[in-house]
Structure formats: C-alpha cells, structure tokens
mmCIF file as gemmi writes it, N, C-alpha and C atoms, coordinates in Angstrom:
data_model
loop_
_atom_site.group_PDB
_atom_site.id
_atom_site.type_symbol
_atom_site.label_atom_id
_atom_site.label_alt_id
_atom_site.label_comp_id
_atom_site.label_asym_id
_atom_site.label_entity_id
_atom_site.label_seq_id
_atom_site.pdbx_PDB_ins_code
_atom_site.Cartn_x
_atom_site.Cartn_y
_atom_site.Cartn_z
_atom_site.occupancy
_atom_site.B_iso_or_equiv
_atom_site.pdbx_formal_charge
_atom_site.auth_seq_id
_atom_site.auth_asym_id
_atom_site.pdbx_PDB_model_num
ATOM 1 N N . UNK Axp A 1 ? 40.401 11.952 0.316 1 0 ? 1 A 1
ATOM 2 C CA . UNK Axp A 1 ? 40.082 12.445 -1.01 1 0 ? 1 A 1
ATOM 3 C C . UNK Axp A 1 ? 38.609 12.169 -1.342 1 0 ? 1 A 1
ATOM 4 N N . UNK Axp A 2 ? 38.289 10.961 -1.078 1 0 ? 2 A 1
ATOM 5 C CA . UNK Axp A 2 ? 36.712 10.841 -1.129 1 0 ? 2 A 1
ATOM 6 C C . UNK Axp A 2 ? 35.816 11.524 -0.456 1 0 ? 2 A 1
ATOM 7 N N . UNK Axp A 3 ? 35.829 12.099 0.611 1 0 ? 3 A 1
ATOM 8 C CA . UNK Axp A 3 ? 35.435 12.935 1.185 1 0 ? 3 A 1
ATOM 9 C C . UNK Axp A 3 ? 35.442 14.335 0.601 1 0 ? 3 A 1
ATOM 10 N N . UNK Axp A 4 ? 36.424 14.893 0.446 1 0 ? 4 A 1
ATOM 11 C CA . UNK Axp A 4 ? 36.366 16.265 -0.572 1 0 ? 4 A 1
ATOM 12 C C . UNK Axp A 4 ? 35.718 16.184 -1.663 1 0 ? 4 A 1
ATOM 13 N N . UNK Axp A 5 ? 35.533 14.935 -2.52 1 0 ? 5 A 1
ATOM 14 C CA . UNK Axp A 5 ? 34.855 14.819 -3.684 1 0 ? 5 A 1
ATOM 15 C C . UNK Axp A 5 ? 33.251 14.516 -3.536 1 0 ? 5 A 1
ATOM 16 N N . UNK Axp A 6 ? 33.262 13.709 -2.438 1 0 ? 6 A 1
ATOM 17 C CA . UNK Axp A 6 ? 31.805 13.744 -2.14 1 0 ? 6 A 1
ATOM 18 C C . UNK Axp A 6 ? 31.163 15.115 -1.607 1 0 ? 6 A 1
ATOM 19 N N . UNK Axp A 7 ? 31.854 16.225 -0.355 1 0 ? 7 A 1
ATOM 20 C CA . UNK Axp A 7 ? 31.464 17.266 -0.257 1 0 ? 7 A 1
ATOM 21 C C . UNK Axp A 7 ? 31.11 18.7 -1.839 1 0 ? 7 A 1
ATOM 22 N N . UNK Axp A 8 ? 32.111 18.173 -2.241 1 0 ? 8 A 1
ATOM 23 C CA . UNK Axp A 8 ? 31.811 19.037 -3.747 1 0 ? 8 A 1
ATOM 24 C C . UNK Axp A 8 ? 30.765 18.393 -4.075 1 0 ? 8 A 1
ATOM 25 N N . UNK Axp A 9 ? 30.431 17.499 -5.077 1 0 ? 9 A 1
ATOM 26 C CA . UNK Axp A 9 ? 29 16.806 -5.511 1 0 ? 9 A 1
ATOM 27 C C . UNK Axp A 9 ? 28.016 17.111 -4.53 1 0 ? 9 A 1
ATOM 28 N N . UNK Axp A 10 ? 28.013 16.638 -3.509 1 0 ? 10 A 1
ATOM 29 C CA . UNK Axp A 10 ? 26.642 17.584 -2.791 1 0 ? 10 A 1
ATOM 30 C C . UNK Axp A 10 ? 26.148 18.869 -2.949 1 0 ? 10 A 1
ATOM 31 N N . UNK Axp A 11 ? 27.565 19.638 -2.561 1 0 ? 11 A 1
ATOM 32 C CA . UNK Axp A 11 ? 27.625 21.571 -2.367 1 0 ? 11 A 1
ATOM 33 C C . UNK Axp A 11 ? 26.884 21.708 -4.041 1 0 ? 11 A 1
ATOM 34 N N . UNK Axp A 12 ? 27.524 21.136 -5.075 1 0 ? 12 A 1
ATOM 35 C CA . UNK Axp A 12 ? 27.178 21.863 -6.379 1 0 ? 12 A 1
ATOM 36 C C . UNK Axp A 12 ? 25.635 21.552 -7.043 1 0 ? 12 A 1
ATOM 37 N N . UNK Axp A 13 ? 25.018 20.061 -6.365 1 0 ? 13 A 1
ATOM 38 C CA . UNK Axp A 13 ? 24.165 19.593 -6.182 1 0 ? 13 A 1
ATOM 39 C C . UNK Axp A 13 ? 22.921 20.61 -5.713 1 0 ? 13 A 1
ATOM 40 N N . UNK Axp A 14 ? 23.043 20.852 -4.426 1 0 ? 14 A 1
ATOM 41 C CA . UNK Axp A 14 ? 22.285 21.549 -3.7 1 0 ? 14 A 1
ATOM 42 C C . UNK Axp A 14 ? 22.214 23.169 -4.273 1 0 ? 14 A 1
ATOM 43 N N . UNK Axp A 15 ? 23.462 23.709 -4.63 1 0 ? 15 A 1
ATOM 44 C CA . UNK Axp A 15 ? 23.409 24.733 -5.583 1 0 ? 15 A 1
ATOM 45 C C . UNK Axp A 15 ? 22.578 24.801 -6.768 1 0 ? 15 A 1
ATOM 46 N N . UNK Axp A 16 ? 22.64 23.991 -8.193 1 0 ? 16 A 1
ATOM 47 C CA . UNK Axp A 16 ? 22.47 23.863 -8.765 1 0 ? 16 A 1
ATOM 48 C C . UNK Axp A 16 ? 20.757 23.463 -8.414 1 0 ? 16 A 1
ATOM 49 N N . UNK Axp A 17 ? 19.679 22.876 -7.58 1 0 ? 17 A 1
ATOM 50 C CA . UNK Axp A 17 ? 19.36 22.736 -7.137 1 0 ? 17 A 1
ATOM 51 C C . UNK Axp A 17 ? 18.145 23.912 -6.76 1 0 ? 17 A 1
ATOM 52 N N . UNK Axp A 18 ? 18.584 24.838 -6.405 1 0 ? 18 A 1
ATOM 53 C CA . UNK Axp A 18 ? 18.553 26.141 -5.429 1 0 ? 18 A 1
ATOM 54 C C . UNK Axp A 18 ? 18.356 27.13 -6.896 1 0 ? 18 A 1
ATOM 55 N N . UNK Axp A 19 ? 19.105 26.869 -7.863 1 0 ? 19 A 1
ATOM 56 C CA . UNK Axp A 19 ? 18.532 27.606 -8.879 1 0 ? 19 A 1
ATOM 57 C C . UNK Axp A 19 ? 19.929 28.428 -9.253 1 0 ? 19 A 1
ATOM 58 N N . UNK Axp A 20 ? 21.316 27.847 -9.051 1 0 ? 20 A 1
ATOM 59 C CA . UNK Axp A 20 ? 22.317 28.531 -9.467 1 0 ? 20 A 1
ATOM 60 C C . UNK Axp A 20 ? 23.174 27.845 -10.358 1 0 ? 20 A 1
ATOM 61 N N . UNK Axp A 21 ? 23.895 28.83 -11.2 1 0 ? 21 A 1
ATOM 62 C CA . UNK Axp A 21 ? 24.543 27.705 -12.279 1 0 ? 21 A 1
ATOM 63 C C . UNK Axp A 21 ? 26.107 27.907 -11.4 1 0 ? 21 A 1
ATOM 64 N N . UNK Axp A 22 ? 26.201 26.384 -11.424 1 0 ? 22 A 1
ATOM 65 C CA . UNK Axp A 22 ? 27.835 26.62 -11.146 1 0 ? 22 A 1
ATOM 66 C C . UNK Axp A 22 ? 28.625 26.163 -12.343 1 0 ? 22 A 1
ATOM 67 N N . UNK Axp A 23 ? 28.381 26.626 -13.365 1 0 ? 23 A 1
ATOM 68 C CA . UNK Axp A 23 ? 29.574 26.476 -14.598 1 0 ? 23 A 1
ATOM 69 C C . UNK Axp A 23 ? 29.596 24.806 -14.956 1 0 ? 23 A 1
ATOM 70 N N . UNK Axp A 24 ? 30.762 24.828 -15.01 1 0 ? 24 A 1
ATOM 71 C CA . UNK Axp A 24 ? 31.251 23.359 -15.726 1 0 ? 24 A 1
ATOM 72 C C . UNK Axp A 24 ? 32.885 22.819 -15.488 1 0 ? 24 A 1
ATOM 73 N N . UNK Axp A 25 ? 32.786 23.454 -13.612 1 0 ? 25 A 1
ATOM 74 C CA . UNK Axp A 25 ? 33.902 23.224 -12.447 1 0 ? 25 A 1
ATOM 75 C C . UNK Axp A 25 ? 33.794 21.271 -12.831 1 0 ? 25 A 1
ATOM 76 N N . UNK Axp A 26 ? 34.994 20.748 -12.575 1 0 ? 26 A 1
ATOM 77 C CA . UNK Axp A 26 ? 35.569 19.335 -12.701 1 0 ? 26 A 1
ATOM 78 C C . UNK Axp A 26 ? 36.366 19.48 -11.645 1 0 ? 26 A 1
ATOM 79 N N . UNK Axp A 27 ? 36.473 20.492 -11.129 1 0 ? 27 A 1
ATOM 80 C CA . UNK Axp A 27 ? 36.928 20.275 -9.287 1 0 ? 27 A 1
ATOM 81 C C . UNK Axp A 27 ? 35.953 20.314 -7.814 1 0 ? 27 A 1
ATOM 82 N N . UNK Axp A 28 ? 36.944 20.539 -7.06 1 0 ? 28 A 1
ATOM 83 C CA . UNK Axp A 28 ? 35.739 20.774 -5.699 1 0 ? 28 A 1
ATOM 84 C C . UNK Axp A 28 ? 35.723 22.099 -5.819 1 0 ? 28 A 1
ATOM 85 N N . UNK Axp A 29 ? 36.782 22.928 -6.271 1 0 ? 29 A 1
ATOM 86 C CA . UNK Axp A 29 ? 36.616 24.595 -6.395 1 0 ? 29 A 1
ATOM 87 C C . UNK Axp A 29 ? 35.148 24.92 -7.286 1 0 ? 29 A 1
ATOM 88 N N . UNK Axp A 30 ? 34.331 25.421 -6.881 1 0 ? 30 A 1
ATOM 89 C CA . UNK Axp A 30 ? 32.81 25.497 -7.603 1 0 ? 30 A 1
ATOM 90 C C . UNK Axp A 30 ? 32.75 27.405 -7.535 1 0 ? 30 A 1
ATOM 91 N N . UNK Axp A 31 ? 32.465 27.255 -8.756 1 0 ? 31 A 1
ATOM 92 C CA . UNK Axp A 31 ? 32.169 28.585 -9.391 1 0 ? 31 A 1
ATOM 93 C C . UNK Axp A 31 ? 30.735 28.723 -9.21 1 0 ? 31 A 1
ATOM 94 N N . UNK Axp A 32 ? 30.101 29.964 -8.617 1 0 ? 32 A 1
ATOM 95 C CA . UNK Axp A 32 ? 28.953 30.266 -9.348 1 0 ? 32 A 1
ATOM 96 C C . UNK Axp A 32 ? 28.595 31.754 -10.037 1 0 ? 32 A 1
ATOM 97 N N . UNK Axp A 33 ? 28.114 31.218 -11.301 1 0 ? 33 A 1
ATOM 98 C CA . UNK Axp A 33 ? 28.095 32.471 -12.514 1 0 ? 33 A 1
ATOM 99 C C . UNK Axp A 33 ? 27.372 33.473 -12.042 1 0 ? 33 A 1
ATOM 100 N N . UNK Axp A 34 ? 28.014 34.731 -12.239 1 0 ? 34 A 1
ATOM 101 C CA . UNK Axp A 34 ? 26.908 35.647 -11.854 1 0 ? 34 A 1
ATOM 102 C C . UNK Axp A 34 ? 26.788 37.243 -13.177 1 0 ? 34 A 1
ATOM 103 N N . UNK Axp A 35 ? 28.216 36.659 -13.895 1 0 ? 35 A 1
ATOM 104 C CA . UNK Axp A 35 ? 27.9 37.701 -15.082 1 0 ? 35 A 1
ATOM 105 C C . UNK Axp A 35 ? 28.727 39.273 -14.512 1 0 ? 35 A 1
ATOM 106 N N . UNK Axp A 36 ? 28.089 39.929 -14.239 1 0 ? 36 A 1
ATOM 107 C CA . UNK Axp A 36 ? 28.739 41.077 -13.633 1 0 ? 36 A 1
ATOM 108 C C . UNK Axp A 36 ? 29.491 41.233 -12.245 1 0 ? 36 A 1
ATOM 109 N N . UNK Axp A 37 ? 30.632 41.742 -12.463 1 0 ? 37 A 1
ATOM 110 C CA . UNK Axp A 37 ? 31.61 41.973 -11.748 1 0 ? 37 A 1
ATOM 111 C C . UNK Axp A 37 ? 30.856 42.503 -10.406 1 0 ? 37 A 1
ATOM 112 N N . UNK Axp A 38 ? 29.914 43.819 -10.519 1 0 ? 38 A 1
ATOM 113 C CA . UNK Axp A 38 ? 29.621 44.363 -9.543 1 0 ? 38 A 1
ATOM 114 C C . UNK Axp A 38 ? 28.4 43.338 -8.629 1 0 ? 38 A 1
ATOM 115 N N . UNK Axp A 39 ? 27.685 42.667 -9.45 1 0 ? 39 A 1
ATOM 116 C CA . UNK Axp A 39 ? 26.9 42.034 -8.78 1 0 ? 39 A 1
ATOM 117 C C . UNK Axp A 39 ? 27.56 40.79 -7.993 1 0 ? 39 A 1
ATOM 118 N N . UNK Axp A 40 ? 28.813 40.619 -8.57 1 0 ? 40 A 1
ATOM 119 C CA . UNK Axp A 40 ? 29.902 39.273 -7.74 1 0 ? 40 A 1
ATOM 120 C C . UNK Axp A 40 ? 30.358 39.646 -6.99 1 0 ? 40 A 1
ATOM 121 N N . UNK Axp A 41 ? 30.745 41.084 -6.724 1 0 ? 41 A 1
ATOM 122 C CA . UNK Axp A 41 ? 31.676 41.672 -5.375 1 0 ? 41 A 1
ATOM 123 C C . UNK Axp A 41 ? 30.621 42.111 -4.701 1 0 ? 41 A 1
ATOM 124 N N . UNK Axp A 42 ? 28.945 42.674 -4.66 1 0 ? 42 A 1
ATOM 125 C CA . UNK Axp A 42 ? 28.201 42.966 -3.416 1 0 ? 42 A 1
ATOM 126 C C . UNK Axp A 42 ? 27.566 41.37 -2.92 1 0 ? 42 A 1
ATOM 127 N N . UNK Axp A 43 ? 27.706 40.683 -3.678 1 0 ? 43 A 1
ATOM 128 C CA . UNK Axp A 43 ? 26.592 39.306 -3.358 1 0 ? 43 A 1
ATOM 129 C C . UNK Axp A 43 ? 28.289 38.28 -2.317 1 0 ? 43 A 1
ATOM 130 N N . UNK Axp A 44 ? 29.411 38.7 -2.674 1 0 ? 44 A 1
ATOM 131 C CA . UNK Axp A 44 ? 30.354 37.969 -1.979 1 0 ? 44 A 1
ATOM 132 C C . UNK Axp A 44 ? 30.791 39.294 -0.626 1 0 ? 44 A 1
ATOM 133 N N . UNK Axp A 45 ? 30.458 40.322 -0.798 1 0 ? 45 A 1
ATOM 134 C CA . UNK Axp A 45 ? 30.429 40.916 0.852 1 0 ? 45 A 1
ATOM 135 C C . UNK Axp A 45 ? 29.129 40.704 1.502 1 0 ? 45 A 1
ATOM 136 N N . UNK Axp A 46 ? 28.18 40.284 1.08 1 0 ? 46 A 1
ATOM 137 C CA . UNK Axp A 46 ? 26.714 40.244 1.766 1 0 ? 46 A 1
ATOM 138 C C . UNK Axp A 46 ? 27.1 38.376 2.476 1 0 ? 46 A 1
ATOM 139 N N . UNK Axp A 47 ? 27.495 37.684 1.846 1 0 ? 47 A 1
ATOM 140 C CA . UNK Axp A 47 ? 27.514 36.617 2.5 1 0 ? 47 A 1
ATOM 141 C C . UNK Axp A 47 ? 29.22 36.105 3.222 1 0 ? 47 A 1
ATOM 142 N N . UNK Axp A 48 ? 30.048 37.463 3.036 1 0 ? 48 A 1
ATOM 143 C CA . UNK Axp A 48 ? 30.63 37.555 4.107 1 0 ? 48 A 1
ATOM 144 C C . UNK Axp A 48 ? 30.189 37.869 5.793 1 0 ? 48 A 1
ATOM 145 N N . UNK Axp A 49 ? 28.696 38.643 5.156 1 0 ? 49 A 1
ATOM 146 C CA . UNK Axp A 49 ? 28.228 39.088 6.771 1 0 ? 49 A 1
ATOM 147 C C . UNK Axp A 49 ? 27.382 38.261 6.954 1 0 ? 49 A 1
ATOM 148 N N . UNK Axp A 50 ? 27.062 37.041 6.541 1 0 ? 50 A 1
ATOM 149 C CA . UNK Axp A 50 ? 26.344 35.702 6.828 1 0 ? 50 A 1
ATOM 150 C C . UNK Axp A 50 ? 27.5 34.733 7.362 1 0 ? 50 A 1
ATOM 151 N N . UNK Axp A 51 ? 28.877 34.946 7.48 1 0 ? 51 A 1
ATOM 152 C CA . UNK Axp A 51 ? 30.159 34.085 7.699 1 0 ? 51 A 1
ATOM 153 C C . UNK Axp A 51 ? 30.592 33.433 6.461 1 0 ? 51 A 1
ATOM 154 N N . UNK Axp A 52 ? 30.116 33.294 5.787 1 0 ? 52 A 1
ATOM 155 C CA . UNK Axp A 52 ? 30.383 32.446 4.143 1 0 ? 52 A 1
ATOM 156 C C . UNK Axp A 52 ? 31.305 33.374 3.398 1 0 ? 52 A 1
ATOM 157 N N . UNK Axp A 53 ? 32.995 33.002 3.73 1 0 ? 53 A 1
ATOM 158 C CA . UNK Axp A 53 ? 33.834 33.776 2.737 1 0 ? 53 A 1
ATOM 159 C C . UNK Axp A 53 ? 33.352 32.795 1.696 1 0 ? 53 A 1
ATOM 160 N N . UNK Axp A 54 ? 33.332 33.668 0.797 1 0 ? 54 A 1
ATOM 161 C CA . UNK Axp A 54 ? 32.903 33.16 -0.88 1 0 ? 54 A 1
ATOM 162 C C . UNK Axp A 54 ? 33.679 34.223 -2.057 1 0 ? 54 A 1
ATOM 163 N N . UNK Axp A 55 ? 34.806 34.096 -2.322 1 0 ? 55 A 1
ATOM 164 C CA . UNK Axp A 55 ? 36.04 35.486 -2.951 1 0 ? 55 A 1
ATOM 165 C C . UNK Axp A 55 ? 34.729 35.814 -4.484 1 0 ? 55 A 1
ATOM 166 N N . UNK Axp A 56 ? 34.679 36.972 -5.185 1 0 ? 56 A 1
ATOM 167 C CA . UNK Axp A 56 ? 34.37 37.079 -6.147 1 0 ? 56 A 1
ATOM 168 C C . UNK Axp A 56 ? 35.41 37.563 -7.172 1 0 ? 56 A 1
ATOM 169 N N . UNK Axp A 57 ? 35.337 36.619 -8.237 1 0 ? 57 A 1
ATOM 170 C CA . UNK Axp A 57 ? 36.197 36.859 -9.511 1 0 ? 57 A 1
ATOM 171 C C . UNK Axp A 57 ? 35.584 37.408 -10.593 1 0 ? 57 A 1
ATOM 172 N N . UNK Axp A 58 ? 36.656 38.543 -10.68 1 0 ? 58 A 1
ATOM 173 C CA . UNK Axp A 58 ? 36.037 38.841 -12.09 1 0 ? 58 A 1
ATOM 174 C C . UNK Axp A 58 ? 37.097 39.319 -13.071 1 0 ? 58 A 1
ATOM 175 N N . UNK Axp A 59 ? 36.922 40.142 -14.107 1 0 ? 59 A 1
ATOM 176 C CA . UNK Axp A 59 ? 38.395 40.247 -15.166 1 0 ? 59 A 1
ATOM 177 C C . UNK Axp A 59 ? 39.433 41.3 -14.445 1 0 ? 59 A 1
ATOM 178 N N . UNK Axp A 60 ? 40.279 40.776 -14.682 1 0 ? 60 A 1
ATOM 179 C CA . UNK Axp A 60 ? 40.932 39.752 -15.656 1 0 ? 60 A 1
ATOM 180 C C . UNK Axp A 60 ? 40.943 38.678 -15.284 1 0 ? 60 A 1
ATOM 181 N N . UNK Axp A 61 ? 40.922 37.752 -14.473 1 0 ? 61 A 1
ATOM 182 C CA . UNK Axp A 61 ? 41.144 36.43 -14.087 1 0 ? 61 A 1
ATOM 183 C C . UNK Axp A 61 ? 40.544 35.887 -14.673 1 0 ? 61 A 1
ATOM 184 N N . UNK Axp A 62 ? 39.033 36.18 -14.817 1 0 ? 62 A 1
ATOM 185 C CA . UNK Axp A 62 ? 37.703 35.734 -15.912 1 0 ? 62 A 1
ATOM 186 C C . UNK Axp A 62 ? 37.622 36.619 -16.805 1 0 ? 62 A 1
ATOM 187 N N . UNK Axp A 63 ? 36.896 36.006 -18.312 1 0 ? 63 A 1
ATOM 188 C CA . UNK Axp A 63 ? 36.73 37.085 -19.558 1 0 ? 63 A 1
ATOM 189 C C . UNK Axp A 63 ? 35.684 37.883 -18.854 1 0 ? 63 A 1
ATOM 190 N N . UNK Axp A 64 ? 35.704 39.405 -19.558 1 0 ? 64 A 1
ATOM 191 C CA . UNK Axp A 64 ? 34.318 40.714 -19.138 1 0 ? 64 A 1
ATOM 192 C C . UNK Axp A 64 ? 33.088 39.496 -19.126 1 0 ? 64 A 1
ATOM 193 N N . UNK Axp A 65 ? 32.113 39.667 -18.216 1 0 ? 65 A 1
ATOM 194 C CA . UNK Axp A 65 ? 30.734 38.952 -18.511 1 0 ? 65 A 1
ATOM 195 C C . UNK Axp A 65 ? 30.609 37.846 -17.77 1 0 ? 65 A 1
ATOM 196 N N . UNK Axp A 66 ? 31.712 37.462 -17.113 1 0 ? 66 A 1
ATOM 197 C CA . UNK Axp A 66 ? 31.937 36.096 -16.504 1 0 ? 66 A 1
ATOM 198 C C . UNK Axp A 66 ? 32.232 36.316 -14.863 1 0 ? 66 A 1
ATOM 199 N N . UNK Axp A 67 ? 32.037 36.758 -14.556 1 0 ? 67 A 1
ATOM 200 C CA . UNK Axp A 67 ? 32.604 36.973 -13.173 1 0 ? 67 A 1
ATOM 201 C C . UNK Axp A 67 ? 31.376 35.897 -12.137 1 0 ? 67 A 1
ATOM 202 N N . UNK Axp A 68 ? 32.356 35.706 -11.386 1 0 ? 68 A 1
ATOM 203 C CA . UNK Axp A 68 ? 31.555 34.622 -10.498 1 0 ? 68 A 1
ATOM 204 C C . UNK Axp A 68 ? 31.512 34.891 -8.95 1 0 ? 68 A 1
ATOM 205 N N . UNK Axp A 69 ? 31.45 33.809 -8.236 1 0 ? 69 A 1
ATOM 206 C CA . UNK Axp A 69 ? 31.431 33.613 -6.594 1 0 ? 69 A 1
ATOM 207 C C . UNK Axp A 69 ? 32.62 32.03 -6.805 1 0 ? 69 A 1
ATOM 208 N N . UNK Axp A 70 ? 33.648 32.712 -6.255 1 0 ? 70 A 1
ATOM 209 C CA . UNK Axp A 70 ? 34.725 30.948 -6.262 1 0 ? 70 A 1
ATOM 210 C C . UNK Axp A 70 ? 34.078 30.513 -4.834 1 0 ? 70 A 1
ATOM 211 N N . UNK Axp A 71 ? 33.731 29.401 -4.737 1 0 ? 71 A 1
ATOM 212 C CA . UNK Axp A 71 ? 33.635 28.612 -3.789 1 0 ? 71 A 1
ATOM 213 C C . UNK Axp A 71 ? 34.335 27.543 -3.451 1 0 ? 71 A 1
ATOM 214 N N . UNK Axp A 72 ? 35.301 27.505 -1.817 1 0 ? 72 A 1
ATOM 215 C CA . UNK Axp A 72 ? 36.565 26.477 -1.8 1 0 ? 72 A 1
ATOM 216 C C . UNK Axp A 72 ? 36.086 25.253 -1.271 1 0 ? 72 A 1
ATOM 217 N N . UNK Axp A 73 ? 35.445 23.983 -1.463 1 0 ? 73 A 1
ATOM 218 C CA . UNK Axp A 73 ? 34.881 23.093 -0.615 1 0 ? 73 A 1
ATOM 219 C C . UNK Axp A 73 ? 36.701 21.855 -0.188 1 0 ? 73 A 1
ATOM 220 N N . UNK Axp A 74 ? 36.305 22.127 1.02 1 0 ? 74 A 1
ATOM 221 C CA . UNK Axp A 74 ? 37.173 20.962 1.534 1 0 ? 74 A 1
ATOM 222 C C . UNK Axp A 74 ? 36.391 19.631 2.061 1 0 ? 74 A 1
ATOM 223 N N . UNK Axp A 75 ? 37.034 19.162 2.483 1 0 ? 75 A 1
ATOM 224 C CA . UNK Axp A 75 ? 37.455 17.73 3.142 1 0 ? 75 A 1
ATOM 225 C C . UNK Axp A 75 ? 36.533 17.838 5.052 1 0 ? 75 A 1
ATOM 226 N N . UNK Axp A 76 ? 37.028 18.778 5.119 1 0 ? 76 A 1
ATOM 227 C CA . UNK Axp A 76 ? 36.923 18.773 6.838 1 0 ? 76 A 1
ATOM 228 C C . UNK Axp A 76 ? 35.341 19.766 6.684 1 0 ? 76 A 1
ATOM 229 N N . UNK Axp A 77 ? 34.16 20.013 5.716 1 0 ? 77 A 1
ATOM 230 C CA . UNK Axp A 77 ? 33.026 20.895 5.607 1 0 ? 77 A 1
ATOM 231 C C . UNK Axp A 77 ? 32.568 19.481 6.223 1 0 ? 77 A 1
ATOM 232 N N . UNK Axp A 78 ? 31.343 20.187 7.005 1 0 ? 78 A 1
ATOM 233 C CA . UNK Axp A 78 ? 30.308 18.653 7.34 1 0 ? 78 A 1
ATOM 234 C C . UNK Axp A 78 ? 29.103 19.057 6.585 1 0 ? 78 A 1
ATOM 235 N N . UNK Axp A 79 ? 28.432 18.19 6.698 1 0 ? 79 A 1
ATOM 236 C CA . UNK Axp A 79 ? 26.906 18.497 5.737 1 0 ? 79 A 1
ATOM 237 C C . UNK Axp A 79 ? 26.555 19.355 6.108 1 0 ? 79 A 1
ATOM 238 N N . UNK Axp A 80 ? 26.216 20.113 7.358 1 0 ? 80 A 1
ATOM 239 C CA . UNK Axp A 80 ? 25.565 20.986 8.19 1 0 ? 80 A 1
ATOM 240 C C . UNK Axp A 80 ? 25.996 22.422 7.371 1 0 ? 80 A 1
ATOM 241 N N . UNK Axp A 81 ? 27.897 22.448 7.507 1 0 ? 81 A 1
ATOM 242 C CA . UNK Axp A 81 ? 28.362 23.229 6.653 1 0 ? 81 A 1
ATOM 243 C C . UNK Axp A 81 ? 28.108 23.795 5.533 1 0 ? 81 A 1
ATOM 244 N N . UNK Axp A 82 ? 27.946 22.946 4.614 1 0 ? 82 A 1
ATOM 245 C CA . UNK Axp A 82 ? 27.478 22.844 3.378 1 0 ? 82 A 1
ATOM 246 C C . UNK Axp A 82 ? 26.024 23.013 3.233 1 0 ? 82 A 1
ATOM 247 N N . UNK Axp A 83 ? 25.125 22.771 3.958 1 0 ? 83 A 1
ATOM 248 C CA . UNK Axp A 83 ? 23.59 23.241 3.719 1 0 ? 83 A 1
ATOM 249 C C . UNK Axp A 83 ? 24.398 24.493 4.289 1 0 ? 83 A 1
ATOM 250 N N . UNK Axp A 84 ? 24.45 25.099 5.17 1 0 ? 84 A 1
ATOM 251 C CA . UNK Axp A 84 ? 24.386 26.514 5.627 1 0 ? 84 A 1
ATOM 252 C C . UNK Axp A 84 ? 24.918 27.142 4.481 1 0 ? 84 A 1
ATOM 253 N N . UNK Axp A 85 ? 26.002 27.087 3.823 1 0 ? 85 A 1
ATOM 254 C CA . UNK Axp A 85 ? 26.676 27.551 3.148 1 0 ? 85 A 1
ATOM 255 C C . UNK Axp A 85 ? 25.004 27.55 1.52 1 0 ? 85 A 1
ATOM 256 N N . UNK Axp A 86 ? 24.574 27.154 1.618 1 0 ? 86 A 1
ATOM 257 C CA . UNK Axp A 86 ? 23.646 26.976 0.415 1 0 ? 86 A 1
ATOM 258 C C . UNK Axp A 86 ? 22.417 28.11 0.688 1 0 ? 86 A 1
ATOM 259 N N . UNK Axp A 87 ? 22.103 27.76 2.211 1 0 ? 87 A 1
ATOM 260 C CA . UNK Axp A 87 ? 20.775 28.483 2.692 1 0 ? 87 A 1
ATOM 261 C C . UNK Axp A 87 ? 21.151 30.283 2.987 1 0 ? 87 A 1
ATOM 262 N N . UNK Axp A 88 ? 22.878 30.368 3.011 1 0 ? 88 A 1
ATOM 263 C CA . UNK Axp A 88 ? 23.032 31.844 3.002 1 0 ? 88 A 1
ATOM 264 C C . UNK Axp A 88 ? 23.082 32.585 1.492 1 0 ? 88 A 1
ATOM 265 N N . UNK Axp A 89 ? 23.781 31.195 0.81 1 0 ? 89 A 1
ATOM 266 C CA . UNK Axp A 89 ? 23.745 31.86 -1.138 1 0 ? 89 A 1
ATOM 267 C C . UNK Axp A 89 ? 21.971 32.355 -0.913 1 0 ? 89 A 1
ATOM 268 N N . UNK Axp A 90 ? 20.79 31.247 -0.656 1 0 ? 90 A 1
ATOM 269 C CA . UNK Axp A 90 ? 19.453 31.65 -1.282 1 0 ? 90 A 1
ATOM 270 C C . UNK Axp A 90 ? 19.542 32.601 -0.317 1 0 ? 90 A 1
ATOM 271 N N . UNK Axp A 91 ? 19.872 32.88 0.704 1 0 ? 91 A 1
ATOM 272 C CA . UNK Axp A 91 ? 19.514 34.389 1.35 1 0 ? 91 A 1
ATOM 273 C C . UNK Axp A 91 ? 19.3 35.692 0.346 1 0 ? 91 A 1
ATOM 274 N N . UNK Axp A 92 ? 21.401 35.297 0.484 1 0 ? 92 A 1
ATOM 275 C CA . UNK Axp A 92 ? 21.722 36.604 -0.495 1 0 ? 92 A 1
ATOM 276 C C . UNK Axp A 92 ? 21.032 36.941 -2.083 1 0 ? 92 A 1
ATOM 277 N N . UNK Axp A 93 ? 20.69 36.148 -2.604 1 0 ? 93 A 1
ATOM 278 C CA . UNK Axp A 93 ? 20.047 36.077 -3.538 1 0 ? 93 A 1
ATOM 279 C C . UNK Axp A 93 ? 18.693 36.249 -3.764 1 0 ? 93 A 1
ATOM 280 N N . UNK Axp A 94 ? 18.3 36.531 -2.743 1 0 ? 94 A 1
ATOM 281 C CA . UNK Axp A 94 ? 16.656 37.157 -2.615 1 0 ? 94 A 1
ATOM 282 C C . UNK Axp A 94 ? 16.475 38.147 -1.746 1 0 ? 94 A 1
C-alpha cells in the first residue's frame, strides 16, 4: 500500500509540476483536467500511440466542461514508468 501511495504522490507531483492540473484526486486514480470532451478523447488516443493507456472522461460521468485524462497509478509502476508516463503527457501536449 505504501508503495501505491508513494507512486501516486510522485506521478501527480511531476504532473502538476509539468504544468498540469490534476484536480483535487485523494486517490492514486489522478485526473487530469482538460475541460473539453474532444480535446480529452484526441490527447488520450495520441498517448495511446506513445503506449500510455490514459481512458478520457467526459459527460456524463463528469459535469459538461470537466472532462479529463483518468490516470490508473499502481503499486507494481517503477519510477522509470512514471517519468515516461509524464514525458509522453508533455509530448502530447505540445
């Protein structure tokens, strides 16, 4: 369990970091805001083709305006993981 909790605090760290808001997640599940639906479903197939499943939510699950990137951090990510997983978000994002 410490391990999953320490991999989240890093991942949202390094996110947050990088210049992304990840909400106001109190889990290892880390959201990052992106507002529009359409910009959450091309920015989560672009870093599908980087290997980074990253699902994008948007309404109904989230209110209109809220749609995000869910991000699942486990237990078994190694740091390496987790930077990669950061250095493909700033990809996609520029």
């Amino acid at each position: 369990m410490e391990k999953l909790w320490g991999n989240a605090r890093y991942f949202k760290k390094k996110m947050r970091d990088a210049g992304f808001d990840t909400g106001k997640s109190e889990t290892p599940i880390t959201p990052i805001m992106l507002g529009d639906v359409k910009v959450a479903q091309e920015f989560s197939r672009r870093l599908f083709e980087h290997n980074v499943f990253a699902m994008a939510i948007g309404f109904p699950t989230v209110p209109i305006g809220k749609a995000r990137i869910r991000v699942m951090i486990s237990a078994t990510h190694s740091e390496d993981d987790l930077n990669y997983g950061v250095e493909k978000f700033i990809a996609v994002a520029n």
